[in-house]
N, C-alpha and C positions, 0 to 999 in steps of 0.2 A: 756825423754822417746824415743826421733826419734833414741835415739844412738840405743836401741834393735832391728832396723827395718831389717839390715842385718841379723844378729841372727836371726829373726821370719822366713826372707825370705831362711836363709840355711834347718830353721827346716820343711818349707813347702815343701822343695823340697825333705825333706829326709821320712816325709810322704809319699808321692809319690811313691819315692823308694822303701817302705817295703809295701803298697799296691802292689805295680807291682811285689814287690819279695814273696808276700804272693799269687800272683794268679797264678802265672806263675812256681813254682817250688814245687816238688816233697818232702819236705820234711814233719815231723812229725806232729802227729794231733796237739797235742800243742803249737808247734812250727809257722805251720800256721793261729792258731787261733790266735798267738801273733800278727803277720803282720797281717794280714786282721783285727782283731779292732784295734790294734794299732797306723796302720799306718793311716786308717783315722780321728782317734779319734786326733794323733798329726797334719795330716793336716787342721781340723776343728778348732782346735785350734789355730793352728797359725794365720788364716786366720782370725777367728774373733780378736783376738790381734791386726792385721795391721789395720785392719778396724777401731777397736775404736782409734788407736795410731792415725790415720790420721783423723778421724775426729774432735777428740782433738786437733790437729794443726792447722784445718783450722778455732776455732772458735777464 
């Protein structure tokens, strides 16, 4: 399981990206509705992934 940890950590940071590209740019109603839940729903996600991954490791 620790091999998906880079994987969770590129998808955290790509949440991010479509959060900040959902608030910050001009584009269609649809289109920003995709980023703004999207993007947090894959940052939320990923984040609780690492979390259980690591603390599966430490038992």
């Amino acid at each position: 399981m620790h091999r998906f940890l880079p994987v969770l950590m590129v998808l955290l940071i790509v949440g991010n990206l479509f959060t900040i590209l959902g608030l910050t740019t001009n584009l269609s109603s649809a289109s920003t509705r995709f980023f703004l839940i999207g993007g947090p729903a894959l940052t939320v996600c990923a984040a609780l992934s690492i979390v259980i991954i690591v603390l599966k490791r430490k038992r």
